[in-house]
C-alpha positions in Angstrom: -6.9 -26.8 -9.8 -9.0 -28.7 -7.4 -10.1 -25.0 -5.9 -11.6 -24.5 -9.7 -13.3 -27.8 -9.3 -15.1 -26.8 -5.7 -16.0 -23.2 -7.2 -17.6 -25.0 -10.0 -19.7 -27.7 -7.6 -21.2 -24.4 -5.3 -22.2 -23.0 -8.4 -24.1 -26.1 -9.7 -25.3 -26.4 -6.5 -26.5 -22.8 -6.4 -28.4 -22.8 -9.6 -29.6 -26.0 -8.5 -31.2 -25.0 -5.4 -32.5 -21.6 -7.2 -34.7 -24.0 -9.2 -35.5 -26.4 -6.2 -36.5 -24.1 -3.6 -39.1 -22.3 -3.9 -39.1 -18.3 -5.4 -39.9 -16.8 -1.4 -36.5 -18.4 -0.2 -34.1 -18.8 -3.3 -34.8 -14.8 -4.4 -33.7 -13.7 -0.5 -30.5 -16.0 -0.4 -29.6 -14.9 -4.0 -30.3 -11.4 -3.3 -27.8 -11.8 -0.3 -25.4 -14.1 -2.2 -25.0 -11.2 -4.7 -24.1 -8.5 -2.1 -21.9 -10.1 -0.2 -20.0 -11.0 -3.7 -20.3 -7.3 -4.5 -19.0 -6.0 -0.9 -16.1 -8.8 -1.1 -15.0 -7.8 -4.5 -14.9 -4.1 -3.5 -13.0 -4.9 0.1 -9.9 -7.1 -2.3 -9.8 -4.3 -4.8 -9.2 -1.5 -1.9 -7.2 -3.8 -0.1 -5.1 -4.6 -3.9 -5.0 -0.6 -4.1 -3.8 0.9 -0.8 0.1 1.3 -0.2 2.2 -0.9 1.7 1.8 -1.0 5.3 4.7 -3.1 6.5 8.3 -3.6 6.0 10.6 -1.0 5.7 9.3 0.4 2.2 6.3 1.8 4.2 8.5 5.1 4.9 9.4 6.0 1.1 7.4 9.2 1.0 7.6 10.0 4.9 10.3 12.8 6.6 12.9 12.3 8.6 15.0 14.9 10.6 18.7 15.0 10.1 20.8 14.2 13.2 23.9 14.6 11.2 25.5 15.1 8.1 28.5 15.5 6.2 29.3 15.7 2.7 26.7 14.0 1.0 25.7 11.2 3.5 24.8 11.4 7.3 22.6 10.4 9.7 18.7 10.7 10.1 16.3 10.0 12.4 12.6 8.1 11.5 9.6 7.4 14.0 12.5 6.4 16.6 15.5 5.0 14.4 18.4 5.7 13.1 19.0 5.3 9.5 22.3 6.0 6.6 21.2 8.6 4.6 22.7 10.3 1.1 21.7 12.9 -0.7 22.7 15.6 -3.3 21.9 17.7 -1.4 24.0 19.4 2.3 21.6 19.2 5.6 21.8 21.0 8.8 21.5 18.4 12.3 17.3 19.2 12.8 16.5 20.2 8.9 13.4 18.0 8.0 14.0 15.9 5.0 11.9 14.1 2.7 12.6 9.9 2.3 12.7 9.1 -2.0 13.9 5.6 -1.6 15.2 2.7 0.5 17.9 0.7 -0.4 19.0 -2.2 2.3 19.5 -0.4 5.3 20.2 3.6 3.0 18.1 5.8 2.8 17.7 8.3 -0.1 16.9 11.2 0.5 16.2 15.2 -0.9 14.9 18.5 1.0 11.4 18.7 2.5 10.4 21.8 0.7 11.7 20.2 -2.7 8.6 17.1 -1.8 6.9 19.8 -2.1 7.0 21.5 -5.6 6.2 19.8 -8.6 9.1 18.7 -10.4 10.0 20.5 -13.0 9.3 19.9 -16.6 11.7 17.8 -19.1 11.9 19.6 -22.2 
């Protein structure tokens, strides 16, 4: 609440000063004002925008390469680490997989060449 009540005294202040000083100062520093509002509001709208870049739900959407796997869970390997991994689908150690979803410390995953079809259409 009290940050509404400073926003509200710059702008008083502001459109105070517009009227004080005179046109060859107040038309500059609004001019200026006004883009660096513009350039801020663009910079928080990419920055609301662009995927997460930390945490361990920055890899949903990344590969992996099976180390090993049987059944329908195994082993895979990620920029380094090792992770738990299940799938529907039966790997070979060194087949590239594709990471769908992250859940604790398991990772999801399906075939790299399945990432990338489209999925197919529900009728």
């Amino acid at each position: 609440m009290a940050d509404h009540g400073l926003h509200l005294i710059l702008v008083v202040l502001a459109v105070a000063g517009f009227f004080v000083a005179p046109p060859s100062i107040a038309i500059p520093v609004l001019a200026a004002v006004i883009a660096a509002t513009i350039a801020t509001s663009i910079a928080v709208n990419r920055a609301l925008r662009a995927p997460i870049r930390t945490g361990n739900e920055r890899i949903v959407g990344e590969t992996a390469t099976v180390v090993e796997w049987e059944g329908r869970t195994g082993l895979v390997r990620h920029r380094g680490e090792l992770w738990r991994a299940t799938s529907a689908s039966l790997f070979r150690p060194r087949e590239s997989v594709h990471i769908e979803q992250i859940e604790g410390t398991l990772l999801r995953v399906r075939p790299e060449d399945a990432s990338k079809s489209p999925a197919p259409a529900r009728g």
